[in-house]
DODOBA-759443 format. One record per residue (C-alpha): residue number from 1; x, y, z. Coordinates in steps of 0.05 Angstrom, whole numbers, plus 5000, padded with zeros to 4 digits. Each point is the difference from the previous one (the first is absolute). Example, Ala and Ser with C-alpha at 12.3 -4.5 7.8 and 13.67 -1.06 7.14 Angstrom:
% residues 2
   num      X      Y      Z
     1   5246   4910   5156
     2   5027   5069   4987
END
This chain:
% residues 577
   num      X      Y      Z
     1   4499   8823   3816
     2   4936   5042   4998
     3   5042   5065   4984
     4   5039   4956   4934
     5   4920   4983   4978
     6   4968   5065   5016
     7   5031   5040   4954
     8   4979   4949   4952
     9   4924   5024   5001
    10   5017   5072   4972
    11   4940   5036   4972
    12   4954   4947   5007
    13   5003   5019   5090
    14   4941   5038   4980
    15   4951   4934   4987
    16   5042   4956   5059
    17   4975   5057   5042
    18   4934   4995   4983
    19   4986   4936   5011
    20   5002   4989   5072
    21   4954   5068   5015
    22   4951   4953   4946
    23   5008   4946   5026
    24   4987   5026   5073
    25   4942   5035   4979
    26   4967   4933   4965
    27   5016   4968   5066
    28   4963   5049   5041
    29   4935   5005   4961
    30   5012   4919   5005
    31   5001   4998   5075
    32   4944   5046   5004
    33   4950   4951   4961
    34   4994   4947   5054
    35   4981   5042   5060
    36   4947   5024   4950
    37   4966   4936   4992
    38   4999   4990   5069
    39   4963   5060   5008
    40   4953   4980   4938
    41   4988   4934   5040
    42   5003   5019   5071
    43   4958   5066   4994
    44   4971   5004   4936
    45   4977   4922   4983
    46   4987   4981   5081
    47   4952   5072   5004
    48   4967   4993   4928
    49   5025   5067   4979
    50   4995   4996   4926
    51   5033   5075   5001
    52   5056   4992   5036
    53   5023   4935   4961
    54   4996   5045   4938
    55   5033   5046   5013
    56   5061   4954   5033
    57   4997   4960   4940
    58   5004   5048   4950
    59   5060   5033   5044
    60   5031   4927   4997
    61   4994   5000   4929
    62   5028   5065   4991
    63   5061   4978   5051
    64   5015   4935   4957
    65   4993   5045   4932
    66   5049   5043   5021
    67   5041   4951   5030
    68   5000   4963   4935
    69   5020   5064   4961
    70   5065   5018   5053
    71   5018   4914   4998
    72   4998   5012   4920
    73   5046   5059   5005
    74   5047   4972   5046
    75   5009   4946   4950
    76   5020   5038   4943
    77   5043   5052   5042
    78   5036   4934   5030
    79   5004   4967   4926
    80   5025   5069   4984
    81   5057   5010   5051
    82   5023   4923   5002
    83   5012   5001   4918
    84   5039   5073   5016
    85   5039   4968   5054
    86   5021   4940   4965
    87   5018   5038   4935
    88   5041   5045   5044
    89   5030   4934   5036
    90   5020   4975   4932
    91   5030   5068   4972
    92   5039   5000   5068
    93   5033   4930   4982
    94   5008   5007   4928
    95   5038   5076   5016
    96   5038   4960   5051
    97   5022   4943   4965
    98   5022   5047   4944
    99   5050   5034   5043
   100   5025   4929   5014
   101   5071   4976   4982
   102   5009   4942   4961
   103   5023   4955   5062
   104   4932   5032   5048
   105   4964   4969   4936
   106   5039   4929   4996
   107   4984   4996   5085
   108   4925   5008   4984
   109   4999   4961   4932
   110   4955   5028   4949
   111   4940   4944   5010
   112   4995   5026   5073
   113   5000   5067   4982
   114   4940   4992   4957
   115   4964   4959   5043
   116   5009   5058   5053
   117   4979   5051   4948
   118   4929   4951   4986
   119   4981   4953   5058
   120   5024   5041   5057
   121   4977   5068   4984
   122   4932   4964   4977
   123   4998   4974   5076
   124   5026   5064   5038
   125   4937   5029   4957
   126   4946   4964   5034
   127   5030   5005   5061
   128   4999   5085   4998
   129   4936   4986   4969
   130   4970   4960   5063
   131   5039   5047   5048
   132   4966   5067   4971
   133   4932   4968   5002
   134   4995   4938   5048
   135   5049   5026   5055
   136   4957   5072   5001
   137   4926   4952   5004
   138   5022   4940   5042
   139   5023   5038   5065
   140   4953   5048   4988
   141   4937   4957   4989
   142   5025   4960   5063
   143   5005   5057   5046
   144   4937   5025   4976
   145   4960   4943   5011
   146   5029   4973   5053
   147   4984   5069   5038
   148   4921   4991   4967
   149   5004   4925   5024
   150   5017   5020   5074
   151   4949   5056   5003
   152   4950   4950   4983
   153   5019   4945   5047
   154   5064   5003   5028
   155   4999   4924   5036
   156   4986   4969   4921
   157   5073   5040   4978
   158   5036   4953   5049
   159   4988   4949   4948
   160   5038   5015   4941
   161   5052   5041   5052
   162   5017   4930   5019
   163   5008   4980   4922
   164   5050   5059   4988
   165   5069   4975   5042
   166   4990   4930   4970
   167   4987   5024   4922
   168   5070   5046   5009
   169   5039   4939   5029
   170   4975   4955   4939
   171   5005   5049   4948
   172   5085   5017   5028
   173   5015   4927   4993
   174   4972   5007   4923
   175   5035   5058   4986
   176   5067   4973   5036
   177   4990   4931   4965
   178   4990   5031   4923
   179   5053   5052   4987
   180   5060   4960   4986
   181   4958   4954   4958
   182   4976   5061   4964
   183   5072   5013   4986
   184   5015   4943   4975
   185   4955   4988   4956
   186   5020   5083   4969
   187   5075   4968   4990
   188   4958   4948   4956
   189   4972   5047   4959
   190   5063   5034   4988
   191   5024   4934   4976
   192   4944   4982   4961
   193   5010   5066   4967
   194   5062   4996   4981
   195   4996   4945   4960
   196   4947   5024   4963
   197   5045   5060   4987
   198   5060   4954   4979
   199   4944   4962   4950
   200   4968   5061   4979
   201   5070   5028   4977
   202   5028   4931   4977
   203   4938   4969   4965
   204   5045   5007   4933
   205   5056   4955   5022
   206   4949   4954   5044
   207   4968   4981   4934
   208   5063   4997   4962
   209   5023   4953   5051
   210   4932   4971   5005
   211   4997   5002   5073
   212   4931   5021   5004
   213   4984   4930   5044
   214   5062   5015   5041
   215   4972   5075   5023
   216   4935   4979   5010
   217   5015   4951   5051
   218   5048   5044   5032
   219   4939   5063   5000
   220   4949   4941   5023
   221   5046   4989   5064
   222   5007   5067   5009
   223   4927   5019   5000
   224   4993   4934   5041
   225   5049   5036   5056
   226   4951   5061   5003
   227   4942   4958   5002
   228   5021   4964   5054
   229   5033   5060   5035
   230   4931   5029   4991
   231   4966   4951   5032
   232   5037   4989   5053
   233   4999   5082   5028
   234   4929   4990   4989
   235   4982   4937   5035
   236   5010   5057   5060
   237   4959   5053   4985
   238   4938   4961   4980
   239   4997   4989   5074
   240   4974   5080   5012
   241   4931   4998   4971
   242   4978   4936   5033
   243   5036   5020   5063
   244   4958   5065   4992
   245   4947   4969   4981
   246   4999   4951   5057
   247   5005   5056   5051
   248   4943   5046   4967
   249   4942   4939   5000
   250   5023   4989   5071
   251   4989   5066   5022
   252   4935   5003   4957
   253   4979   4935   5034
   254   5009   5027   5071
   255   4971   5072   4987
   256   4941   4963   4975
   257   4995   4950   5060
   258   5015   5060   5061
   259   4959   5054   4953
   260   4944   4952   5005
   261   4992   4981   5073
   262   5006   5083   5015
   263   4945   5015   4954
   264   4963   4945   5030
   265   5001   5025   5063
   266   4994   5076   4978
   267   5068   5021   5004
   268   5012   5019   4931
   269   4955   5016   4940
   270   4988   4963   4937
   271   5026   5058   4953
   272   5051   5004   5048
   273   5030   4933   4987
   274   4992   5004   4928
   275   5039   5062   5003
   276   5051   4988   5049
   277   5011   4930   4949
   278   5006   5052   4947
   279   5058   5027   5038
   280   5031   4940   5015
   281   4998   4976   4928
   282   5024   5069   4980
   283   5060   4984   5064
   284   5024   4942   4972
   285   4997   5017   4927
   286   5045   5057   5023
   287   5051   4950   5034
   288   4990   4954   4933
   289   5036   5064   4957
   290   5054   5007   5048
   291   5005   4930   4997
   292   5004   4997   4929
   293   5037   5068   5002
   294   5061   4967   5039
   295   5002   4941   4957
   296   5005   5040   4943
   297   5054   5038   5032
   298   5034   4934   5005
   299   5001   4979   4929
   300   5022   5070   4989
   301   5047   5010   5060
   302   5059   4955   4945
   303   4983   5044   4944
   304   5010   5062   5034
   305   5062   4973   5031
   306   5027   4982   4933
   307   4979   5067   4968
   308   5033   5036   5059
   309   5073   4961   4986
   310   4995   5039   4920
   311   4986   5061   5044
   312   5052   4990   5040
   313   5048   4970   4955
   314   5062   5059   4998
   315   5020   4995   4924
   316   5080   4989   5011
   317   5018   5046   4940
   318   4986   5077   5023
   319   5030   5058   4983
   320   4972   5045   5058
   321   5073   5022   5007
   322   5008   5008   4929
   323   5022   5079   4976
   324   5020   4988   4926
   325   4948   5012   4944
   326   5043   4994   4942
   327   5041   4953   4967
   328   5071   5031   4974
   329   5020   4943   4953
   330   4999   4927   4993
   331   5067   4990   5027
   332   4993   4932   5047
   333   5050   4974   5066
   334   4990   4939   5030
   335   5045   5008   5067
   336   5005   4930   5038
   337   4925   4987   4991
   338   4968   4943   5031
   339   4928   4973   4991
   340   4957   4948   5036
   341   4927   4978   4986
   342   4999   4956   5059
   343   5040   5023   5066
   344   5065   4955   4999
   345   4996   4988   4921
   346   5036   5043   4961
   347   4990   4999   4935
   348   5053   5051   4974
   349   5062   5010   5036
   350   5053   5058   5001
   351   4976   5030   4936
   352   5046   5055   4974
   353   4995   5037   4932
   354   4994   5064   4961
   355   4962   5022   4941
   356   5013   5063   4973
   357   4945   5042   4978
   358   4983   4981   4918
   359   5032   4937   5006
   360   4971   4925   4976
   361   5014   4943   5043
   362   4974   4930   4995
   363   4992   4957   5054
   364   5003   4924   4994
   365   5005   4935   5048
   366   4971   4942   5004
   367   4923   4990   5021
   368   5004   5017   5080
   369   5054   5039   5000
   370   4962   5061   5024
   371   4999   5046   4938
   372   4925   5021   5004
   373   5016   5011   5074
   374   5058   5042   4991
   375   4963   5052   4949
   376   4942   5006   5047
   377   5044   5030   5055
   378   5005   5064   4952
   379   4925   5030   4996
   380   4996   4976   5074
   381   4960   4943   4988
   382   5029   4967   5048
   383   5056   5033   5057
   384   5073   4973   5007
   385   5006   4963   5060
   386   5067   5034   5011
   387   5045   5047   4958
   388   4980   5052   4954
   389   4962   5013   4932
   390   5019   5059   4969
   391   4967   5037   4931
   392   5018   5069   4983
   393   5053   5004   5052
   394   4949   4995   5054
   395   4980   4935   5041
   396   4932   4974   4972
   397   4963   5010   5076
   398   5015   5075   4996
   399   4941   5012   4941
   400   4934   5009   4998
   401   4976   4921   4977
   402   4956   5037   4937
   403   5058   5046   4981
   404   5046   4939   5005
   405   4959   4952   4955
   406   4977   5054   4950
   407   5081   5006   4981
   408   5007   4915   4996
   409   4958   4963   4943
   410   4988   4924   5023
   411   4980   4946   4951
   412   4987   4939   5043
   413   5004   4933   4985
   414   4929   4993   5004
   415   4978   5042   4946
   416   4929   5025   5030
   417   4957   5038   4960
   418   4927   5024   5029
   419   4924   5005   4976
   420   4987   5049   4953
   421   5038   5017   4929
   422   5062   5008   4972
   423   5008   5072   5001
   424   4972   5000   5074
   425   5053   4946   5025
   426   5056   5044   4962
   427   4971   5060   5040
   428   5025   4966   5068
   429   5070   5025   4970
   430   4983   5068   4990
   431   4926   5021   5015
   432   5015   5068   4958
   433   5027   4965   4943
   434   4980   5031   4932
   435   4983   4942   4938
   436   5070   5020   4969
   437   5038   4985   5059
   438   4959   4929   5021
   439   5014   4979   4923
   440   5079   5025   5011
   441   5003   4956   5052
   442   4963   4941   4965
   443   5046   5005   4941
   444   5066   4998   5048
   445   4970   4935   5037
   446   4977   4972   4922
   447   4932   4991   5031
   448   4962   5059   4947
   449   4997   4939   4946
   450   4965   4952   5036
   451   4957   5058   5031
   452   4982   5025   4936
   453   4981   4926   4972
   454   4946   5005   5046
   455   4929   5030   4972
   456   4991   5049   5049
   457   5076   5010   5009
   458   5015   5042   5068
   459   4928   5001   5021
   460   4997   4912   5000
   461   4980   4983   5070
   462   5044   4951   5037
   463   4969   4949   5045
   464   5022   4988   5077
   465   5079   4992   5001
   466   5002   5012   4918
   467   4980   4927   4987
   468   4988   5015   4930
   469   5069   5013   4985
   470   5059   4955   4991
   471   5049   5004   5049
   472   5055   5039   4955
   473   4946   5062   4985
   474   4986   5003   5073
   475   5081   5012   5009
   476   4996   5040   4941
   477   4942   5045   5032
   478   5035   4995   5063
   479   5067   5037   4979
   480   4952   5053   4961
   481   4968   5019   5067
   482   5063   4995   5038
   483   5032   5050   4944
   484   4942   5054   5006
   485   5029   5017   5066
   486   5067   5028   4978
   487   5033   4970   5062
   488   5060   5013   5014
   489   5016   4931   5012
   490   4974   4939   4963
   491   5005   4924   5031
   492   4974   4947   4941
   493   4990   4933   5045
   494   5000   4951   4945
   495   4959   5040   4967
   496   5004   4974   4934
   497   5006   4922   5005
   498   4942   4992   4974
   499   5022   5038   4920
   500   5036   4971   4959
   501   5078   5017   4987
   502   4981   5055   4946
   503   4949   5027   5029
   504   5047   5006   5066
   505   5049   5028   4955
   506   4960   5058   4971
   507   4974   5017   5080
   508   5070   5008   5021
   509   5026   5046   4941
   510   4936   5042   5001
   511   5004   5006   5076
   512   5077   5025   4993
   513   4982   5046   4961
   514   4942   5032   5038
   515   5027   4985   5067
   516   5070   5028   4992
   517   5003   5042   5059
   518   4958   4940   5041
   519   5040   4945   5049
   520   4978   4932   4976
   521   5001   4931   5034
   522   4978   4947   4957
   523   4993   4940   5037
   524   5004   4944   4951
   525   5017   4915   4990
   526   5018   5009   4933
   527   5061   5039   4989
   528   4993   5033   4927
   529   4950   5038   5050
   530   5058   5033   5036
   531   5056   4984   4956
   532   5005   5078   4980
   533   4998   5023   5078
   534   5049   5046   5028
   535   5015   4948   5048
   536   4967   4934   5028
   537   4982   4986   5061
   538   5012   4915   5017
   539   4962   4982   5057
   540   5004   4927   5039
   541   4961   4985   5060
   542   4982   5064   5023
   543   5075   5028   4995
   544   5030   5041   4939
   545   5050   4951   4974
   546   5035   5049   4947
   547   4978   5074   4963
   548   5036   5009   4935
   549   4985   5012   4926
   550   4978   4931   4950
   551   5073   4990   4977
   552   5026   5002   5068
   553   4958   4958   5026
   554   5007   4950   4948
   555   5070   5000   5016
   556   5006   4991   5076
   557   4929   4989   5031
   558   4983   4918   4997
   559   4921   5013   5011
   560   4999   5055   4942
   561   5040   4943   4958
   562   4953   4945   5009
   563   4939   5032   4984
   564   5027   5038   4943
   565   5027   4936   4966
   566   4922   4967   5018
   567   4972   5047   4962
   568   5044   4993   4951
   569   5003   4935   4990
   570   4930   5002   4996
   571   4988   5051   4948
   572   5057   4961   4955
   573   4950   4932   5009
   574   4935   5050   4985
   575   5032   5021   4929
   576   5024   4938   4980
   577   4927   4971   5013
END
């Protein structure tokens, strides 16, 4: 575990080096300043020498200046090295997660992820933070004056030696007693974030629906659950400080009471005593930061574990085996292919089809049937479960993942669009695009209109997810960035549901013509979408139920049938209103 984190600290070792030699120094000139004022009191004050309690005092000044100055120091080195640490923590996740599959992301879920990327890293940061600076003082400041505390009087250090075995059993039980509570109450949060996230996103429909009531009650339980998870991993750590608390005035107590009757009867000194309590305080202040130090480790101990499952987490798609950089054509096989989600569900079953490269083939089937699946299994969003996937006459594992989805063009059913405008979210197509080829592309996909309509045309900025757009110019924008790649295969997941049946009309001539030498799968409900295929794939609970072109399947294939004569039937009904 401390090997996964260390490399997180990179450049910043410099200042997490630093600080413990600071921090050791401040504690030295700190240990150093008692045994002076004993000699101030002892020698100086008990003999009247007005020189020699100068000259000590101004030394203790200077000691506790430049103690001051190396504390200071060790601050901002610490502040420095923890901030380094965690951004590296967080670049280390975010790279990780990145490399993840789409099923490493769905066993995470997306609300977890981010509380990972926020909560935990924030608490793994304090924790490095106290480690660099409290775990370098506290053993040091202990040994140190617990070695100045014996040469003074060594019966008085029997005291607080007693104090020691009974403030480690107490502070174990507290540590045993609050981890799982801690990691409760993190699942909480993840909760509590993600419905946030599913509000944040949904606010639209949640006032449409005017559920606003509904989601506040259901975020009020939710922050009720960490509350009370909260309160319930902390009802056992605000045990420590009075524990520690309890143990320090009791030592205090007794060094006063057996520090007394010596220097009553001339076995110790005044300045002595005052010194040696010095020590003592300094002792148990020392065993009040490791106290606090394991605590924090505690709270920490179920970030760090959750933080080390993303490191850990072996993304299921890899192409470490992978020798082919390059594409041929957009030829497709689907050899006895098999896909499950969940182990023991399948959700397609013995798959078999070809697509020649430069063909068009729609795919259609009820909702469920597994179309979205089935297209993902191409770019290697998702593996088979068994048989194979083949696209240029080579199975899909043998490329390089970037070589493979550089040659296939997805528009999702989701159409997600990012920050930033037009021209920069039509840039995630081709970042080395030129103006004429982005307005090419914009023309095909009958989104340069609407662009244009807009005062500040390619430059208009776009809020998060493109909320400023209707849904039918963020499909239209969508198939504009998908074109700039020049893929050599093009999958349209009901891509244009949201147009209307002109619009769809005009995006499937222009992309005929510009995409002749492109294989397209158009994924559609309505069939006028994929009435012009070279053939049509029927899908029906996760199984191809017949391939063939629009007449023969109006002829023999019952699904096809039906919801042709729907849609039908329903246009005839739309005219005559």
């Amino acid at each position: 575990m401390i090997k996964k984190f260390a490399s997180c600290v990179g450049k910043y070792k410099i200042f997490a080096f630093l600080t413990p030699l600071l921090v050791i120094c401040e504690v030295v000139l700190e240990v150093r300043i008692p045994y002076l004022m004993s000699q101030i009191i002892d020698i100086g004050v008990a003999n009247k020498d007005v020189g020699f309690i100068t000259r000590y005092g101004l030394f203790m000044v200077l000691l506790a200046i430049i103690s001051l100055i190396t504390g200071a120091l060790g601050a901002f080195t610490a502040s420095k090295a923890a901030t380094g640490f965690a951004k590296g923590v967080r670049q280390k996740l975010f790279h990780k997660i990145q490399d993840f599959s789409f099923a490493n992301v769905d066993k995470f879920s997306t609300s977890s992820l981010i509380t990972r990327l926020t909560t935990d890293v924030t608490n793994v940061q304090h924790s490095f933070m106290m480690i660099i600076r409290m775990m370098a003082r506290a053993p040091f400041m202990l040994i140190s004056a617990v070695i100045m505390a014996i040469t003074i009087n060594k019966r008085l250090t029997t005291v607080f030696l007693v104090a020691l075995p009974i403030l480690g059993v107490c502070l174990a039980i507290v540590a045993c007693m609050s981890y799982p509570r801690f990691g409760k109450m993190l699942k909480r949060f993840d909760k509590l974030n993600s419905i946030i996230q599913e509000n944040l996103i949904g606010i639209r429909v949640v006032k449409a629906f005017v559920r606003e009531d509904h989601e506040s009650e259901k975020f009020r339980k939710a922050a009720e659950d960490v509350r009370q998870a909260q309160i319930h991993a902390e009802k056992v750590i605000i045990w420590n400080m009075p524990i520690m608390q309890f143990i320090m005035y009791g030592c205090m107590i007794a060094i006063f009471w057996f520090g007394g009757n010596m220097i009553i009867v001339g076995q110790m000194k005044t300045g002595q005593l005052i010194s040696f309590i010095s020590y003592v305080s300094q002792i148990l202040m020392s065993l009040m930061m490791i106290s606090m130090f394991f605590i924090n480790i505690v709270i920490s101990r179920a970030s760090i574990q959750r933080i080390t499952e993303v490191f850990d987490e072996v993304p299921d798609i890899s192409d470490e085996n992978a020798t082919e950089t390059e594409v041929a054509s957009g030829g497709i096989l689907f050899n006895n292919v098999h896909f499950e989600y969940i182990k023991g569900k399948e959700v397609l079953k013995d798959i078999n089809f070809e697509i020649k490269s430069g063909e068009t083939v729609g795919i259609l089937g009820g909702t469920g049937s597994s179309k979205t699946s089935l297209v993902q299994l191409i770019p290697r969003l998702y593996d088979a479960t068994n048989g194979e996937v083949m696209v240029g006459g080579k199975n899909v594992k043998d490329y390089k993942i970037n070589a493979l989805r550089q040659s296939v063009a997805m528009v999702l059913q989701n159409n997600v669009l990012f920050s930033g405008t037009i021209m920069e979210n039509l840039r995630w197509g081709n970042p080395d695009a030129d103006e004429e080829q982005i307005i090419s592309a914009c023309k095909d996909a009958q989104a340069h209109d609407f662009i244009t309509s807009f005062p500040e045309g390619y430059s208009t900025m776009l809020g998060q997810g493109g909320v400023n757009l209707s849904g039918g110019q963020k499909q239209r924008l969508c198939i504009a960035r998908a074109l700039l790649k020049k893929p050599k295969i093009i999958i349209l997941d009901d891509s244009t549901s949201a147009v209307d049946t002109a619009t769809d009309k005009k995006i499937r001539t222009a992309l005929n013509k510009s995409l002749k030498d492109t294989t397209t799968i158009i994924i559609a409900q309505r069939i006028s979408s994929v009435i012009d295929a070279d053939k049509i794939i029927v899908m029906d609970n996760g199984k191809i139920d017949q391939i063939g072109t629009h007449d023969e399947l109006l002829l023999s294939n019952e699904i096809y049938k039906e919801v042709y004569e729907s849609q039908q039937k329903g246009a005839d009904e739309n005219g005559e209103a």
